[in-house]
N, C-alpha and C positions, 0 to 999 in steps of 0.2 A: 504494500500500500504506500510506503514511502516515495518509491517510483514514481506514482502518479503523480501523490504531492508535490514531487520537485517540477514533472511537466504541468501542474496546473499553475508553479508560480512560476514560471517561465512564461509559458502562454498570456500571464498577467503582466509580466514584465514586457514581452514584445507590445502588445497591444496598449500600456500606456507610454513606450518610445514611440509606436507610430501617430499615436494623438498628440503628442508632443511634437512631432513634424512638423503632422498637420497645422496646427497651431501657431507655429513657428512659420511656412509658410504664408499667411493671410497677411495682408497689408498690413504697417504700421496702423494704419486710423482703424480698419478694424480690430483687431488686436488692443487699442486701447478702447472702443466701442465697449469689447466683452469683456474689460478689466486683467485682458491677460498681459503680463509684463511683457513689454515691446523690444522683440530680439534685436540685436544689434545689426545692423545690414552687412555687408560683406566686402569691406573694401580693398580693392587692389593694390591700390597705393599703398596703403595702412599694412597689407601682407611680406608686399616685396618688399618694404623698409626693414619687418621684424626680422624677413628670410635673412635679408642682406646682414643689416644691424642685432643681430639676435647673436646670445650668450653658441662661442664655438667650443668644439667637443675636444 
């Protein structure tokens, strides 16, 4: 029985990362519409400078 346990919190765990997507998805203005915190957008610029300027190994 423990088997199952672990796949039913799995199957919990994927279906609220894919709502989380979702949500993450949807415009700024709606996103603050439904009170959900407004993901940050994806900027390129802001990426290549971390790639560039970012702690080396």
């Amino acid at each position: 029985m423990s088997m199952f346990n672990s796949l039913g919190r799995f199957r919990a765990a994927m279906k609220n990362a894919q709502a989380v997507r979702a949500m993450n998805s949807l415009s700024p203005e709606i996103q603050k519409d439904i009170g959900w915190p407004v993901s940050p957008r994806i900027d390129a610029q802001a990426n290549l400078t971390r790639l560039i300027l970012g702690s080396g190994r």
